[in-house]
SEMIKOL-765218 format. One record per residue (C-alpha): residue in three letters; y, z, x. Coordinates in steps of 0.05 Angstrom, whole numbers, padded with zeros to 5 digits, always signed. Layout:
% SEMIKOL-765218
alaYZX...
END
This chain:
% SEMIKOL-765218
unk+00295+00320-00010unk+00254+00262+00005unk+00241+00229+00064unk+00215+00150+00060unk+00180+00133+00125unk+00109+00121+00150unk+00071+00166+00206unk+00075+00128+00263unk+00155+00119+00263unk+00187+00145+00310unk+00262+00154+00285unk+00224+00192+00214unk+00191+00236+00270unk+00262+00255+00288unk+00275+00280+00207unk+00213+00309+00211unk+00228+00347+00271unk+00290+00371+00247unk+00256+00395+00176unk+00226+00437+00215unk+00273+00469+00263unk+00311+00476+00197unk+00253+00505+00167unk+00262+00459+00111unk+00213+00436+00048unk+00213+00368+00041unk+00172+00304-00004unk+00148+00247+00027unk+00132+00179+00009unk+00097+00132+00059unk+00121+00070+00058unk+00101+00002+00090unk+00116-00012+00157unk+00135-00086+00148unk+00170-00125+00098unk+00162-00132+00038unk+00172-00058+00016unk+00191-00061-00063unk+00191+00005-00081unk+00244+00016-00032unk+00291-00045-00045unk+00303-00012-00116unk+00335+00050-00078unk+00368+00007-00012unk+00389-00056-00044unk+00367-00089+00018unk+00374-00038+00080unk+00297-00041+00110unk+00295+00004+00169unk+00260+00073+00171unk+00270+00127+00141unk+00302+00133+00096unk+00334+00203+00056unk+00338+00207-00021unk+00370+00265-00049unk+00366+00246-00128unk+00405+00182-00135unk+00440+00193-00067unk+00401+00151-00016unk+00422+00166+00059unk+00412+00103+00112unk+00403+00114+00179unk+00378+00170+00219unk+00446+00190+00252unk+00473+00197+00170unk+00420+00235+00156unk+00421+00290+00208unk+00500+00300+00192unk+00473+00305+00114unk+00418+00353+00135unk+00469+00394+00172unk+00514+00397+00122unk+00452+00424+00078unk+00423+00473+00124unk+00481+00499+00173unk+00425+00544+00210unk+00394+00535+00255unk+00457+00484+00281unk+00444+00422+00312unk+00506+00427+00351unk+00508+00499+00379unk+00483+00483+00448unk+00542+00453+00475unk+00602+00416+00457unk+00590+00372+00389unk+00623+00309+00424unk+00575+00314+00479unk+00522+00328+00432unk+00525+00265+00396unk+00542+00223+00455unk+00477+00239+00483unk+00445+00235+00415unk+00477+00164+00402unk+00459+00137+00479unk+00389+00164+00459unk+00387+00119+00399unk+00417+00054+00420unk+00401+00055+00495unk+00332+00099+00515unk+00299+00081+00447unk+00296+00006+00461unk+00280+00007+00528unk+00222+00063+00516unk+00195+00021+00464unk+00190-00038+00511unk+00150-00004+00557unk+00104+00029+00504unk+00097-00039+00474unk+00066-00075+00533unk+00001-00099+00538unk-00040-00038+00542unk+00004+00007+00499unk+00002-00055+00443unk-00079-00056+00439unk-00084+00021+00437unk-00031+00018+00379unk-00070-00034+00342unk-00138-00027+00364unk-00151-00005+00289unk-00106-00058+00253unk-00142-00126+00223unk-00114-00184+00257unk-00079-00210+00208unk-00036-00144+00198unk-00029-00148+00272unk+00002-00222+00262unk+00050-00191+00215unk+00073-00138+00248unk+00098-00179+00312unk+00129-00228+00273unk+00166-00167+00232unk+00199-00135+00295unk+00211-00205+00323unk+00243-00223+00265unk+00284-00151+00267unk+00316-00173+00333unk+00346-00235+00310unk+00289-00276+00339unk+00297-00252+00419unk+00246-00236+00455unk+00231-00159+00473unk+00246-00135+00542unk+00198-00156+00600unk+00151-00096+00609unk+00168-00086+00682unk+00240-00079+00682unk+00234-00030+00618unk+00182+00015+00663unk+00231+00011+00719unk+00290+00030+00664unk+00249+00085+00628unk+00231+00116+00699unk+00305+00125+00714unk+00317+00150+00640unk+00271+00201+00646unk+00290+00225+00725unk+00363+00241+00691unk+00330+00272+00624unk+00296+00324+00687unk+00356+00338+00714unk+00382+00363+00650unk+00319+00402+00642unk+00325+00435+00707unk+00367+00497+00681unk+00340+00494+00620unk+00288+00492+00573unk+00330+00445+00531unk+00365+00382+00546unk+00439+00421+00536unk+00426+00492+00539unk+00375+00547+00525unk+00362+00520+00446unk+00348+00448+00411unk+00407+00408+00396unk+00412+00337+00365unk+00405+00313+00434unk+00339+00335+00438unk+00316+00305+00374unk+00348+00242+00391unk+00310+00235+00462unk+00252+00259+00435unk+00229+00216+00395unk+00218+00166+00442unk+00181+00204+00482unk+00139+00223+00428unk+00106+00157+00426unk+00088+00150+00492unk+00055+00222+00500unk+00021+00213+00416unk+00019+00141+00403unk+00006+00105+00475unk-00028+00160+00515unk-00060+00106+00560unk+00009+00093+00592unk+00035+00163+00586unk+00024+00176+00667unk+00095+00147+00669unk+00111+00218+00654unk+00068+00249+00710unk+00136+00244+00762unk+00181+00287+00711unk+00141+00344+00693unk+00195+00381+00667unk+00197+00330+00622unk+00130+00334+00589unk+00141+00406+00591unk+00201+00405+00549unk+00171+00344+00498unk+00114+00396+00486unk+00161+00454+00464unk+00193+00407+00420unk+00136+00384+00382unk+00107+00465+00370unk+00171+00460+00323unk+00131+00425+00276unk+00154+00387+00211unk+00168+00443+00161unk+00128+00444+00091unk+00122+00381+00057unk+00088+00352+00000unk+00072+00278-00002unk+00090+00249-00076unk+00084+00177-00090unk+00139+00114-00096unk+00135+00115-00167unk+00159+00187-00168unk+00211+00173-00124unk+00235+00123-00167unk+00228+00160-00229unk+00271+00217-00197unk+00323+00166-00182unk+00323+00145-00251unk+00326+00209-00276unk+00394+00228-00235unk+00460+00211-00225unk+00504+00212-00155unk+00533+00264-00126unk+00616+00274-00155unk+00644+00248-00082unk+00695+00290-00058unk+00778+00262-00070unk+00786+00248+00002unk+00748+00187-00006unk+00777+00130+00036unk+00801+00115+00104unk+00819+00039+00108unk+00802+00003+00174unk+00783-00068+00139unk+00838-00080+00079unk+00794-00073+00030unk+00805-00029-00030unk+00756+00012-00064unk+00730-00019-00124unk+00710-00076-00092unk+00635-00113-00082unk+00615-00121-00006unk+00565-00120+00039unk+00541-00070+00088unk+00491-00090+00142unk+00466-00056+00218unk+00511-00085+00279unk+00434-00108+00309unk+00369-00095+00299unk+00347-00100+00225unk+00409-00128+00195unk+00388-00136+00119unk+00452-00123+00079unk+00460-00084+00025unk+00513-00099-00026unk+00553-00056-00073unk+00614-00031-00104unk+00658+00002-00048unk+00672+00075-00078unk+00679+00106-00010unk+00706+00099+00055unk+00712+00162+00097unk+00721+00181+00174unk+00645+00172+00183unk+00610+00134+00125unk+00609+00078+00072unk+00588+00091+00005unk+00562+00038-00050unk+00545+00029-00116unk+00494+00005-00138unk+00456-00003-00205unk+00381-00024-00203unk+00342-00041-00263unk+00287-00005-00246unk+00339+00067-00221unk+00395+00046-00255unk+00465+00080-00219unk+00463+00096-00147unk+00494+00117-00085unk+00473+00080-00025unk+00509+00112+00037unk+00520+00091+00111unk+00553+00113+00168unk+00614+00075+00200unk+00578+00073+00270unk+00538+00021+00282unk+00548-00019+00220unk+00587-00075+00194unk+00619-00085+00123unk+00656-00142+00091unk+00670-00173+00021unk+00605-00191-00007unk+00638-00260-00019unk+00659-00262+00044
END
């Protein structure tokens, strides 16, 4: 089990929340927070965002993936106990692709910036912006007032939820919780000089507090070489004989690409050996790993012949 990410991330502070609600032991390998990142192309084939989950030669992309893998591994504690599972991930997935982004604009204006970089040379400072800018296609990040006045309404309807309870969906953490927390984890850790936006939704704060005395489970940090060299020394999963759903007339067998629908959209191409409800799985052999697994989830990405 072994999570690629870097400390300040906040969708690898969601795995690292759930290793520990799991009560899970896990190996981690930092890993740059801009491009390039070779030791992790080997494993990807392209896919750039963090984290990202290697089981052996299985590599899981993309945070929603990897808490359904996780799951799957570790049935208890449930992420999905508190309430209904649809609602669960609905809240989970407008956590993701709606509050992240707009949190992140806020935390990311002026003052929140400096703090984050106060300690970063210049020139790593020039290279960061121009990473994220280049993640979003080019466009420019939302104008810090209208994401304050968007977060403040975000977070008056995460206190109504938290009115009746100590978690967002019930009495225990759900994949809700993970999902929204995050977010809020780097204003209260990573930008405390903006984090008064908080101050009108105690219950709130209260709540992002219990979350974080969950803690991130034993881990071990181990180096990219031994990542790789684990890789190398495994072979994929079997997958199971229920192995393909097809939406895009494309039979298995065949070399396309799979890339995010926005937002760090680096493909990843491979032999198409799966196809299920819920995820993509590729091929791939790397000279450095050799024969690999790279699997994605069917939301929120978009695959095609390679030649295409």
């Amino acid at each position: 089990m072994i999570l690629h990410h870097y400390p300040t991330s906040p969708f690898a502070e969601k795995i690292r929340l759930i290793f520990g609600y799991k009560h899970m032991e896990w190996q981690g390998v930092e890993i740059p927070m801009v491009m390039p990142k070779p030791d992790l192309m080997p494993l990807t084939g392209g896919y750039r965002k963090t984290p990202v989950l290697q089981i052996g030669a299985d590599i899981y992309c993309d945070t929603a993936l990897i808490c359904d893998v996780l799951e799957q591994m570790v049935p208890t504690p449930s992420l999905y106990h508190a309430a209904p599972k649809g609602l669960v991930r609905t809240v989970a997935q407008w956590a993701d692709n709606v509050l992240f982004p707009v949190a992140m604009a806020y935390n990311f204006q002026p003052a929140g910036a400096q703090h984050v970089m106060a300690s970063m040379p210049a020139d790593v400072v020039k290279v960061f912006a121009e990473d994220r800018k280049a993640m979003r296609g080019g466009g420019a990040r939302m104008p810090a007032p209208d994401a304050t006045a968007m977060y403040k309404s975000h977070l008056r309807r995460l206190s109504t939820m938290l009115e009746d309870h100590a978690f967002l969906l019930g009495d225990t953490p759900c994949l809700a919780d993970f999902s929204v927390y995050h977010s809020v984890w780097f204003t209260i850790v990573k930008v405390p000089v903006i984090d008064h936006i908080l101050d009108a939704t105690p219950l709130v704060r209260e709540w992002a507090h219990r979350m974080a005395s969950i803690g991130h489970g034993k881990s071990q940090a181990i180096t990219a070489a031994q990542a790789l060299h684990i890789a190398a020394a495994a072979k994929p999963v079997p997958l199971h004989d229920d192995v393909f759903q097809d939406e895009h007339g494309i039979p298995l067998g065949t070399q396309v690409s799979v890339a995010a629908d926005s937002f760090g959209t680096e493909p990843t191409t491979g032999t198409l050996v799966a196809a299920t409800r819920t995820r993509l799985t590729l091929e791939r052999n790397d000279p450095q790993v050799g024969q690999l697994h790279v699997h994605f989830p069917r939301m929120g990405f978009i695959m095609k012949k390679a030649d295409a």
